[in-house]
C-alpha positions in Angstrom: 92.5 111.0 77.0 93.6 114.7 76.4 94.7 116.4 79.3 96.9 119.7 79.7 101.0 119.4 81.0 102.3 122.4 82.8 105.7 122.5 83.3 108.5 120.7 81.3 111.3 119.7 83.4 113.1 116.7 83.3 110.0 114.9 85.4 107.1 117.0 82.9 108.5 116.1 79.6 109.5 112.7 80.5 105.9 111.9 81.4 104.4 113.7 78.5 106.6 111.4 76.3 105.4 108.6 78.1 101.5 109.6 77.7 101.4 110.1 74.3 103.6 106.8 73.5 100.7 105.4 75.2 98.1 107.6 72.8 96.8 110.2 75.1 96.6 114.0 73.6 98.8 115.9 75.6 99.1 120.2 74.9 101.8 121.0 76.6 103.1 124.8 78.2 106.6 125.9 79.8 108.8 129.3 80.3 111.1 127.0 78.0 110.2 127.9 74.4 113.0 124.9 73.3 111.1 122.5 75.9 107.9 123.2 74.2 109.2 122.8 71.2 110.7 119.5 71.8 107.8 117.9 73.2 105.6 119.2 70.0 108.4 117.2 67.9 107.2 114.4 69.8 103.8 114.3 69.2 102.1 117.1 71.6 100.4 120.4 70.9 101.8 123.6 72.4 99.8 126.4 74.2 101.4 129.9 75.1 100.2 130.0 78.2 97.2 128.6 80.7 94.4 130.0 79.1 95.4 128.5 75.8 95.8 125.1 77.5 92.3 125.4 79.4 90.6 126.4 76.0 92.0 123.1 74.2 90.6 121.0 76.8 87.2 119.0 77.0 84.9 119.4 80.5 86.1 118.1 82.3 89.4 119.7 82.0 92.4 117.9 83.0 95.7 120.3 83.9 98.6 118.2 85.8 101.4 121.0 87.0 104.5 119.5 87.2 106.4 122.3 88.5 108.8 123.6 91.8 106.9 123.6 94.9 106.1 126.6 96.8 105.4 130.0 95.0 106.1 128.3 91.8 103.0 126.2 92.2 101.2 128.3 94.5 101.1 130.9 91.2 100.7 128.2 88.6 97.1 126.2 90.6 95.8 129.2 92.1 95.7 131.0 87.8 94.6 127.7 86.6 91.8 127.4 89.2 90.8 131.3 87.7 90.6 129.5 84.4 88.8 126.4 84.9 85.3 125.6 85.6 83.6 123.7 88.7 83.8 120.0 87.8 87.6 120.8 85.8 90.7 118.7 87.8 93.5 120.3 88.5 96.6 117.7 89.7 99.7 118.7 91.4 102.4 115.9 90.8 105.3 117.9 92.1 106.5 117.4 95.6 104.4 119.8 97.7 104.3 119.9 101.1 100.5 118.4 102.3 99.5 120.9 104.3 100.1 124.0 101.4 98.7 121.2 99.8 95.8 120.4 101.8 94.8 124.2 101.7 94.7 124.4 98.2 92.5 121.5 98.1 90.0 123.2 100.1 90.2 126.6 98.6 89.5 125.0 95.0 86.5 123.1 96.5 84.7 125.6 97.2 84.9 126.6 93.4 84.0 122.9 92.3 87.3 122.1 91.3 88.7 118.8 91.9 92.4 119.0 93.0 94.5 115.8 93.3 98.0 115.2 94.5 100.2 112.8 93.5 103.1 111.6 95.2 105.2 110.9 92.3 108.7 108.8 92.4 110.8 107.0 89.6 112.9 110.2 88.5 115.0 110.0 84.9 114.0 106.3 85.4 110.4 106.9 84.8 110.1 107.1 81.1 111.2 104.0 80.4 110.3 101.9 84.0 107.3 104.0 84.7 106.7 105.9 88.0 105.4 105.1 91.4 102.7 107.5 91.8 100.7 108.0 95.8 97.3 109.7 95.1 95.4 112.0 97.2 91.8 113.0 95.9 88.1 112.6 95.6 86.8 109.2 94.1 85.5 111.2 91.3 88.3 112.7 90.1 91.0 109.9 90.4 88.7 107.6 88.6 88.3 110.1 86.0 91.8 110.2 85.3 92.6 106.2 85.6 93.8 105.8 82.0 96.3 108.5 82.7 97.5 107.1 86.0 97.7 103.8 84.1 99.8 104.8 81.5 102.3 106.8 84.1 102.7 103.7 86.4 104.9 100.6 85.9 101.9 98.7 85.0 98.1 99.1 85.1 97.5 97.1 88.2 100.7 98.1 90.2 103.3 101.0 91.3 99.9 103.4 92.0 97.4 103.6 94.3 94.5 106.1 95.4 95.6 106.0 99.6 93.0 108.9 100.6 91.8 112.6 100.7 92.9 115.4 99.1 96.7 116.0 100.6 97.4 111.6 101.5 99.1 111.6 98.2 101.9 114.3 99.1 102.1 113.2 102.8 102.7 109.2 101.8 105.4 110.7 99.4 107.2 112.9 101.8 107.5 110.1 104.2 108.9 107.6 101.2 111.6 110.7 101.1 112.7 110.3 104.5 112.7 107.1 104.2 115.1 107.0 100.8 117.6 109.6 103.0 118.0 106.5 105.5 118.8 103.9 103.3 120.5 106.2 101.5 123.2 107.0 103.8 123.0 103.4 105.3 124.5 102.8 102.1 126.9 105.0 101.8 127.8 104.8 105.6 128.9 101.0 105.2 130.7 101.4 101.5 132.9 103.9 103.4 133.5 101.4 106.1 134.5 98.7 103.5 136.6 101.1 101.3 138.6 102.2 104.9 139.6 98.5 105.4 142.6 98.8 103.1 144.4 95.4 103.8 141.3 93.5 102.5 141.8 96.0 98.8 138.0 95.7 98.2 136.4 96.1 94.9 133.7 98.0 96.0 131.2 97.7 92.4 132.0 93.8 92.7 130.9 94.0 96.4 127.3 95.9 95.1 127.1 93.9 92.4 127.2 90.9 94.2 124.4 92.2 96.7 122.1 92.7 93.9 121.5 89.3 93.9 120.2 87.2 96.3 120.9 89.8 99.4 117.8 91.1 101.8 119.5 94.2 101.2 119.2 94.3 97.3 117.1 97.3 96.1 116.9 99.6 92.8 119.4 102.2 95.1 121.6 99.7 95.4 121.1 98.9 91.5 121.9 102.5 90.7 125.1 102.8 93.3 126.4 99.8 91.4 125.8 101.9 88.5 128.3 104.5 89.9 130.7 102.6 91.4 131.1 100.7 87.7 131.9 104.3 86.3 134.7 105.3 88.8 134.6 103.3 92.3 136.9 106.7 93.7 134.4 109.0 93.0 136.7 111.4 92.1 134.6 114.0 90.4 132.0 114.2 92.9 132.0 116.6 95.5 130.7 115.2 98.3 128.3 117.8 98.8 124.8 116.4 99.2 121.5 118.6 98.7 117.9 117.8 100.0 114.9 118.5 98.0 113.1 119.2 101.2 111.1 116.6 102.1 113.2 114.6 104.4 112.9 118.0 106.4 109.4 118.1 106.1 109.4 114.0 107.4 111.8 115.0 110.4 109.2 118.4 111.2 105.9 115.8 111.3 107.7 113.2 113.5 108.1 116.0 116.4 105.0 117.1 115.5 103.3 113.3 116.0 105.9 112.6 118.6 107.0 109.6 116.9 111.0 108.5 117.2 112.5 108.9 113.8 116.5 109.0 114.3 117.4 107.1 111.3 116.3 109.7 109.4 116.8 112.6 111.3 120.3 111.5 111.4 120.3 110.9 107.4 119.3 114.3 107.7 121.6 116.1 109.4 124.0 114.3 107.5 123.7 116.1 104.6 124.2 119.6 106.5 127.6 118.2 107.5 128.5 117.3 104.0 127.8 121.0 103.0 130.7 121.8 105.1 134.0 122.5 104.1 135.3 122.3 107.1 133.2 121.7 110.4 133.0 124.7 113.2 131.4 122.2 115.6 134.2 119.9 115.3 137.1 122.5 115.6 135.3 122.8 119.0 135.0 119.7 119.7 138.4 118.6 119.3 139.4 122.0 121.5 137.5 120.7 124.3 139.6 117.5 124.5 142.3 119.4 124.4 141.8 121.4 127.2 140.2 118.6 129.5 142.0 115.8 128.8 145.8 117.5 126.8 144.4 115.0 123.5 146.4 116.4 120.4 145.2 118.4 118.2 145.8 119.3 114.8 146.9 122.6 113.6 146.0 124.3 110.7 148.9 122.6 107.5 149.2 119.4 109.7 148.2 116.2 108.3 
């Protein structure tokens, strides 16, 4: 199958590799010249820009934009849907919010362009172990593009799935996010518990490696903090400063929004604000109030 690849990030150009492994035709666009060029060493064609890629492409045109969410891909569907003709299938496989998502859909189908997200998952993993991919669309258009989607997934017949409508695909993705924070900091909640017991002198990778076999807790997270501990079990050149892509936000907002109790990952959440702290305001204040209620101690400023 030929299809169009815009955007050639560490996600982008590790699926491009992956499709034309696989024997797909694959013409491939970035701002990064050097990206291009490296996935045109590999077997794709290169375009300048999108209406270079839309004129290389058979009807029904297949573009999949793998690129930043918000204005990024705002800009990058809303020119390709200029370019394309009714019947053409533009797919988002970036990690959109639904509802932007949603609204696109509906703006492009009332050109006659198909527009399908996919929730996609796997990481630098995916090249090699293939991705987990959650796909919102029309019938139409995600059976057009099977052989793709096959290729992309860890097999044929599993690790993808078609779960509804135009936007499904990016909602059942954002809620696997918040659900990776939890387990997440589950994980690295009771590591720090076993790492604080210092009589005991834990060897914290034997502990995860042991768990990776056998436990109800075993899991390709836990596979991959093995991996780190193995490298340096201290962590020591990690800041423990931890980011958010935005979609455990986006999990949290739709919870209040349903009214459906979500603290484990709420809490994941706001776990990662605190870890952007150098040093907490809110406790300085907390520990002030005992102070003046009850005389507790405090800590000044040089004290250990």
């Amino acid at each position: 199958m030929k299809l169009g690849m815009v955007g050639l990030g560490k996600m982008g150009a590790n699926m491009t590799q992956r499709l034309l492994r696989d024997g797909h035709e694959v013409v491939v666009t970035d701002l990064n010249e050097a990206a291009i060029q490296t996935a045109v060493a590999g077997g794709a064609a290169a375009a300048a820009d999108l209406a270079e890629i839309v004129a290389a492409l058979p009807a029904p045109r297949v573009a999949w934009v793998m690129v930043p969410h918000g204005a990024p891909t705002e800009d990058t569907v809303m020119a390709l849907a200029g370019l394309v003709s009714a019947g053409d299938i533009i797919i988002d496989g970036g990690n959109s919010n639904y509802k932007e998502t949603m609204r696109r859909g509906e703006a492009l189908a009332e050109r006659g362009i198909h527009f399908v997200d996919v929730g996609t998952s796997g990481g630098v993993w995916g090249l090699a172990e293939g991705y987990s991919m959650m796909i919102g669309g029309t019938d139409e258009a995600v059976n057009h593009i099977r052989p793709i989607l096959e290729t992309l997934a860890p097999a044929k017949d599993r690790g993808w799935g078609h779960v509804g409508p135009t936007g499904s695909g990016h909602f059942v993705k954002m809620v696997h996010n918040g659900i990776e924070y939890g387990m997440m900091q589950a994980f690295a909640e009771g590591f720090e518990i076993m790492r604080a017991k210092h009589e005991f002198a834990l060897d914290l990778h034997q502990i995860a490696e042991i768990w990776r076999h056998g436990s109800v807790v075993r899991s390709w997270l836990l596979d991959l903090t093995a991996n780190a501990l193995a490298e340096d079990s201290e962590l020591s050149d990690i800041r423990g400063w931890v980011s958010d892509s935005g979609e455990g936000r986006w999990t949290v907002f739709e919870a209040i929004d349903q009214d459906v109790p979500a603290p484990v990952i709420t809490l994941s959440l706001m776990r990662r604000f605190s870890s952007r702290q150098d040093e907490s305001y809110a406790a300085k204040l907390l520990a002030a109030m005992r102070n003046q209620f009850g005389g507790h101690a405090v800590k000044r400023v040089g004290e250990d």
